[in-house]
C-alpha positions as CSV (number, residue, x, y, z in Angstrom):
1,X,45.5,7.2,-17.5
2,X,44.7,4.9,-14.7
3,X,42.9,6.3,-11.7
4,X,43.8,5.9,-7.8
5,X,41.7,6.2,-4.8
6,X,43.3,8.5,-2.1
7,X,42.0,8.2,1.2
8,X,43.0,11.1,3.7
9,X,41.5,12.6,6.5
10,X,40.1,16.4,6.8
11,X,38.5,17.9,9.4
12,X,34.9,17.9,8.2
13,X,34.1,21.2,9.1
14,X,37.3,22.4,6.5
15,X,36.0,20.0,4.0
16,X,32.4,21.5,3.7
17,X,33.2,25.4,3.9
18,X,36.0,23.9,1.3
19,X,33.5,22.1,-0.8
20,X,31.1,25.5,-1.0
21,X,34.0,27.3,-2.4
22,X,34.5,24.9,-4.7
23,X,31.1,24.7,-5.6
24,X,31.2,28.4,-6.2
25,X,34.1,28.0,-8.5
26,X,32.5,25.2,-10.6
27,X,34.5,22.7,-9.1
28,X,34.0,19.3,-7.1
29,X,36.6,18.6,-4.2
30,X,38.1,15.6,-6.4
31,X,38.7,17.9,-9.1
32,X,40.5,20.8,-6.7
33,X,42.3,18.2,-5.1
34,X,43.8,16.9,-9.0
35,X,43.8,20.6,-9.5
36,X,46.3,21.7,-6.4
37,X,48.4,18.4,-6.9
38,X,48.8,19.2,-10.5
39,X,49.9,22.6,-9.8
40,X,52.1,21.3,-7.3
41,X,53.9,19.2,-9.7
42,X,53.8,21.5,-12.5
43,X,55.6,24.3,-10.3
44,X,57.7,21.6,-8.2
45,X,56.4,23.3,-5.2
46,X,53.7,24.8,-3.4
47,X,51.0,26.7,-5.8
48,X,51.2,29.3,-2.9
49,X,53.3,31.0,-0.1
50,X,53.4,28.8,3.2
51,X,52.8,31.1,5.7
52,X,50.7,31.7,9.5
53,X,49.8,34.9,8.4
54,X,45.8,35.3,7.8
55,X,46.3,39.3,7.6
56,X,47.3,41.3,4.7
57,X,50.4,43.6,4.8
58,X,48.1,46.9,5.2
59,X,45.8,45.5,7.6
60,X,49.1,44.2,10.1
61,X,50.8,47.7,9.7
62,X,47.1,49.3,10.5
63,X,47.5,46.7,13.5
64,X,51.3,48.0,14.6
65,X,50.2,51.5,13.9
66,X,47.4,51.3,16.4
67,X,49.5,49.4,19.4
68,X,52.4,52.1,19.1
69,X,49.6,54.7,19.5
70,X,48.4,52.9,22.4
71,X,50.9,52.8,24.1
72,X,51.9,56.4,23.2
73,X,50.9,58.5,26.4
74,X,51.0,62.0,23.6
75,X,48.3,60.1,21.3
76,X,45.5,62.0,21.4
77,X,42.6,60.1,23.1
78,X,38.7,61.0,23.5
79,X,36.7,60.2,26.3
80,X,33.7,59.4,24.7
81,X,32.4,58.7,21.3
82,X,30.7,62.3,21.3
83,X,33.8,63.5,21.7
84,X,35.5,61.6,19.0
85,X,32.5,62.5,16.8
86,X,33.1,66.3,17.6
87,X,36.9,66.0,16.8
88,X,36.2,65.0,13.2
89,X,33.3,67.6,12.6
90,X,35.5,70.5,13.6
């Protein structure tokens, strides 16, 4: 199989927290590179969901779950963390 020289640009920073992963995994960043554009092709799509979301669904429902309360003038609230800490013992 002939080989081809791809040239594309990364923000370096990416590229070497990207090539410790790798590292970690036993992997060079020319062989995760074949590796995600073979998956790519394999699956004819993406090897993974697309998405702006960096949170999983527990944590952003934890995150909703405190905002409500926040803005719940009923929530219970403590003063102080002595206070909070006394709450819990009793």
């Amino acid at each position: 199989m002939a080989k081809e020289i791809l040239r594309i640009e990364v923000d370096e920073g990416l590229r070497k927290e990207a090539e410790v992963l790798f590292s970690r995994l036993g992997l060079d960043l020319d062989t995760a590179v074949n590796l995600f554009l073979r998956q790519c092709v394999l699956r004819g799509e993406l090897p993974f969901t697309a998405e702006d979301q960096h949170f999983s669904k527990k944590t952003l429902e934890a995150m909703a779950e405190a905002e409500r309360l926040a803005k719940d003038p009923s929530a219970k609230s403590y003063g102080s963390v002595e206070e909070l800490k006394a709450a819990l013992e009793s």
